[in-house]
C-alpha positions in Angstrom: 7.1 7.1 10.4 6.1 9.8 7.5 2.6 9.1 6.0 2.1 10.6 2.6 -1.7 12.1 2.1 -2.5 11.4 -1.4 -3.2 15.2 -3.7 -6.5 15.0 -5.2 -8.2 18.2 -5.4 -7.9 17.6 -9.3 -10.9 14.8 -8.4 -13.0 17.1 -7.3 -16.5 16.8 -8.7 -18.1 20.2 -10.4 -21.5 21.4 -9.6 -22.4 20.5 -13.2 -22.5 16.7 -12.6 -26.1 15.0 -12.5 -27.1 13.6 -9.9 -26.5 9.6 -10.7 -22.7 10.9 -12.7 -21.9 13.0 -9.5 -22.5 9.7 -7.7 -20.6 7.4 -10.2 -17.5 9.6 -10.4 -17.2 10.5 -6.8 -17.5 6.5 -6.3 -14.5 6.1 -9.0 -12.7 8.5 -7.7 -12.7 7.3 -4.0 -11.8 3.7 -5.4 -8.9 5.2 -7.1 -8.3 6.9 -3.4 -7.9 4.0 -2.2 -5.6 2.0 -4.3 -3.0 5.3 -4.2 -3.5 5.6 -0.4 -2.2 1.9 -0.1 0.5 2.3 -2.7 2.0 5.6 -1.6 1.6 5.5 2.1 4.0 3.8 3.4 7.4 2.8 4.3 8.5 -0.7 3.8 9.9 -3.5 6.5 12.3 -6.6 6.4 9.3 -8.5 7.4 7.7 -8.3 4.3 10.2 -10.0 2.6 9.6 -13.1 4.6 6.6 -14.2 2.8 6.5 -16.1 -0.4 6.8 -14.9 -3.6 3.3 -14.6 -5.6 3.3 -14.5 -9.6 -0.7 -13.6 -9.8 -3.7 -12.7 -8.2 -6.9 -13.8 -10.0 -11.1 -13.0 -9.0 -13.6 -13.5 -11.0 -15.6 -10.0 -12.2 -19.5 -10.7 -11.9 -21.7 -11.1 -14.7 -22.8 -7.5 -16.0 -19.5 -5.8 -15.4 -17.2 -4.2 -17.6 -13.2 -3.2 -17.9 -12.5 0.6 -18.2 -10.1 3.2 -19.5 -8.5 3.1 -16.2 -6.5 -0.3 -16.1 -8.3 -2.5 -13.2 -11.1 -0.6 -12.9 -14.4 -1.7 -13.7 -18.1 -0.7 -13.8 -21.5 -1.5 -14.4 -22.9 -2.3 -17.9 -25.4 0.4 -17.1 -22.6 3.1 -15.4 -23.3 5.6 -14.4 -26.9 5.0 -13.4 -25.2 2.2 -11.5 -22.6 3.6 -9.2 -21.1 0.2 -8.0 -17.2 -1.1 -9.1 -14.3 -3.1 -8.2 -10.9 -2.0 -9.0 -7.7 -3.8 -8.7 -4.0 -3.1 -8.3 -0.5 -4.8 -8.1 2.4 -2.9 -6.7 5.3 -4.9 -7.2 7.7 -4.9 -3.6 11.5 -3.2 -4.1 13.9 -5.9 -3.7 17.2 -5.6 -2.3 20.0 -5.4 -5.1 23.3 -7.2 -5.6 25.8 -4.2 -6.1 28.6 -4.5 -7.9 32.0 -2.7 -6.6 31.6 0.5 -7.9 28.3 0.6 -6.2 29.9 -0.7 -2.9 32.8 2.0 -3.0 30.2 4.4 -3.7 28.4 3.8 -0.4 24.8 2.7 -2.4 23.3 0.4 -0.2 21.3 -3.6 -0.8 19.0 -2.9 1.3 15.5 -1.7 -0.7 13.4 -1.5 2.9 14.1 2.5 2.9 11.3 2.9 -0.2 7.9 4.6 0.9 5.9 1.1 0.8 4.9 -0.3 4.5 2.5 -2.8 4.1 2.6 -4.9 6.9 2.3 -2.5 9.7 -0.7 -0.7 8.3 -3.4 -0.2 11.2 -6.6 0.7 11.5 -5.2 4.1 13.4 -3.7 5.3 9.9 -6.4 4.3 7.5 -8.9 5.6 9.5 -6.6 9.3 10.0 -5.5 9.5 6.2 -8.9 8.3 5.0 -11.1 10.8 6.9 -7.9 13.7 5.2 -8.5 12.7 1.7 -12.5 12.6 1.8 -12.4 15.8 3.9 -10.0 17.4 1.0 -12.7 15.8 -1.7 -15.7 17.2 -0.1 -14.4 19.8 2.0 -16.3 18.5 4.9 -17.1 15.6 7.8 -18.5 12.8 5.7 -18.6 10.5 9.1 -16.0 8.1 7.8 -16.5 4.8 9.7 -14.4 1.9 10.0 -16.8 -1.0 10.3 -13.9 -3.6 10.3 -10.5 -4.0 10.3 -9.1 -7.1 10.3 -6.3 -9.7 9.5 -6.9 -11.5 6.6 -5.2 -14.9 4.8 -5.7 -15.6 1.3 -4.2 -19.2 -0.2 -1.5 -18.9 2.3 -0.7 -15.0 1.6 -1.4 -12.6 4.7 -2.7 -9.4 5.0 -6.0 -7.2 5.5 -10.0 -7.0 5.3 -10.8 -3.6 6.2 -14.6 -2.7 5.7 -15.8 1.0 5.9 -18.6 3.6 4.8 -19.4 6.8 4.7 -22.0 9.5 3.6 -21.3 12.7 1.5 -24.2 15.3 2.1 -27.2 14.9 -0.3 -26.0 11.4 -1.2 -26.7 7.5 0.0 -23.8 5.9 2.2 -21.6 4.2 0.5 -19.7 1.1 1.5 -16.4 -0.8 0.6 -15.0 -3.5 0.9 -10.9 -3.5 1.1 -8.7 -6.6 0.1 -4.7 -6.1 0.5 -3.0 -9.6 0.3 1.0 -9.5 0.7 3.7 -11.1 -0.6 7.6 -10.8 -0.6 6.9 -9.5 -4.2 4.1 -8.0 -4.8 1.2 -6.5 -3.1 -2.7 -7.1 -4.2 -5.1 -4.4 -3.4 -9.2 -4.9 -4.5 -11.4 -2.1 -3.2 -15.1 -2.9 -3.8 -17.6 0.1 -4.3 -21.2 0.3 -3.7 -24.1 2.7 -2.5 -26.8 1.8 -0.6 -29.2 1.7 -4.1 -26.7 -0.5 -6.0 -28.2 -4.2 -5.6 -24.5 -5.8 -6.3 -23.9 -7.0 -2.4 -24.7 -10.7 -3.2 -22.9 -10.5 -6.2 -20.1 -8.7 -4.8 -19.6 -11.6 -2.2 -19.5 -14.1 -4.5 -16.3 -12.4 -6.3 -15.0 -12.2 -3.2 -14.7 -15.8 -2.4 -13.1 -16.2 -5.7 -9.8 -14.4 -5.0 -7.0 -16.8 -5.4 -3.2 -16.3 -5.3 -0.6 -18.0 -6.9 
């Protein structure tokens, strides 16, 4: 299996940055991280296509927060002297195509499992490995990267993961996350949520949390 490690040296943070924005964009950046680790990692399985079919994934965003430029990505009201976010991503699943004859003589194939998505084989092994790559490429050193959980997950009858980390850049507060990736034969839901050890969003955080619902 080929895992792809995601290129963001254009992320990295200048020496420019105050102190609360270098915090705020590093934390954007790794939620971006996240959401393109899970969407370009991988390399997709018949299993997958199993599942049910989802139209939508809904969640409700807590009181104080705010959409941003970046489609599902949102922040604090008071950003950046509030680091904390949630961002959210579909990636809709390849499915296998009906070929027509000219297709068949030409050799094309159905079967759409070949594309780089592999959802349901992720382990904690890889996301810890291409995790602890890509923050070492952002800050150029050992930010202790630490899986705190990593577990099976099951949302209104849709598998997949809860994967719970954190980690602590030099001369900043650990930050935690929080990692939902729900699965269908469809589409795939990712929600990465973001906060330092100063952002008082944990209660509020768990309440959105219990709200996820797919359909």
């Amino acid at each position: 299996m080929t895992l792809k490690r995601k290129n963001i040296a254009e992320n990295k943070i200048t020496d420019k940055a105050s102190h609360f924005g270098k915090k705020a964009v590093c934390m954007l950046t790794l939620a971006v991280m996240v959401i393109s680790f899970i969407g370009n990692g991988m390399v997709a399985k018949a299993g997958i296509k199993e599942l049910n079919k989802a139209k939508y994934c809904s969640f409700i965003i807590p009181s104080g927060f705010k959409p941003t430029e970046t489609p599902g990505l949102y922040v604090n009201e008071h950003h950046p002297l509030e680091s904390a976010n949630i961002s959210y991503s579909v990636t809709n699943i390849p499915q296998d195509k009906i070929l027509t004859n000219e297709e068949k003589k030409r050799g094309e194939k159905a079967d759409a499992s070949d594309v780089d998505i592999l959802y349901d084989e992720l382990s904690q092994e890889m996301y810890q490995e291409i995790q602890e790559e890509n923050y070492k490429e952002l800050y150029g050193e050992n930010i202790n990267f630490t899986i705190e959980s990593f577990e099976n997950n099951e949302i209104d009858g849709f598998p997949g993961y809860l994967i719970k980390t954190n980690f602590t850049p030099e001369g900043m507060q650990t930050i935690h996350q929080t990692v939902y990736i729900i699965l269908s034969s469809n589409k795939v839901f990712t929600l990465v949520y973001s906060w330092a050890d100063d952002d008082y969003f944990e209660e509020a955080f768990n309440e959105s949390m219990t709200s996820i619902h797919v359909r």
